[in-house]
C-alpha positions in Angstrom: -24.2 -10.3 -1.3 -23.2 -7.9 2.0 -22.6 -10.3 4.6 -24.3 -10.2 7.7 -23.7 -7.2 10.5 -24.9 -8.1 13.9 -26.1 -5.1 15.8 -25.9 -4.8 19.2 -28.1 -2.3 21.6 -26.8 0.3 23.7 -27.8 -1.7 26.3 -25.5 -4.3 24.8 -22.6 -2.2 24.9 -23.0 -0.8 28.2 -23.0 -4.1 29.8 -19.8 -5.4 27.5 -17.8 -2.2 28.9 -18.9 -2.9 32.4 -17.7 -6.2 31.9 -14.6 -5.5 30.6 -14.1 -2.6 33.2 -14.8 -4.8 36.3 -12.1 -6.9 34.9 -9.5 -4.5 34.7 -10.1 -3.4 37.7 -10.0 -6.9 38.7 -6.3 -7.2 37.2 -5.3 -4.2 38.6 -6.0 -5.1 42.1 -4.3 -8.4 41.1 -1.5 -6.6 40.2 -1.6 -4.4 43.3 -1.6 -6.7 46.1 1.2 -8.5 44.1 3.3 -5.5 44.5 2.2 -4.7 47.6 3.6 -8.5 48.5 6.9 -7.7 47.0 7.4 -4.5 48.5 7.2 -6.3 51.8 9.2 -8.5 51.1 12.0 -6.1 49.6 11.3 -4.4 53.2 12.0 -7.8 55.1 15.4 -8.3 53.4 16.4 -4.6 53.4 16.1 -5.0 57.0 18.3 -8.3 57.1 20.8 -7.0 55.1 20.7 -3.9 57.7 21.1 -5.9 60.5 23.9 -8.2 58.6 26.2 -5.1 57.7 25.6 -3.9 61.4 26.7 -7.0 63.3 30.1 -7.1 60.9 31.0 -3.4 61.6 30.8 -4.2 64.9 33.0 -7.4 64.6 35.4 -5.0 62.8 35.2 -2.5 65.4 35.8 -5.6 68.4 38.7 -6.8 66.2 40.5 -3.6 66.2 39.8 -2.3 69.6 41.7 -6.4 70.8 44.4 -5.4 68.1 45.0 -2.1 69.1 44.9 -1.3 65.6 41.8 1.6 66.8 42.1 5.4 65.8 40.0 8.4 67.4 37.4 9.7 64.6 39.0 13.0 65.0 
């Protein structure tokens, strides 16, 4: 006995791959602003991190300009 083959309409399948298309597109905007989140905040602590390795060159640079310990770059 064949078993029982539900048939769906063009119609049918039309609407289930608009369906399923709006919902990617959904995840993928998801996903997007989630990057776009990170990436700022990768930005924010490239910056500290910037402004961290500035402010001990210049220690370093204080320190040996008081020690006497400084050299010309040329």
């Amino acid at each position: 006995m064949p078993s029982p083959v539900r048939s769906s309409s063009s119609t049918e399948s039309a609407r289930s791959a608009g369906t399923a298309t709006k919902s990617a597109q959904q995840t993928i905007g998801r996903e997007q602003e989630r990057i776009g989140r990170e990436q700022e905040k990768m930005g924010r602590e490239q910056q500290r991190l910037a402004k961290e390795v500035q402010r001990k060159a210049e220690r370093v640079i204080e320190a040996s300009l008081r020690n006497g310990t400084a050299r010309p770059l040329n």
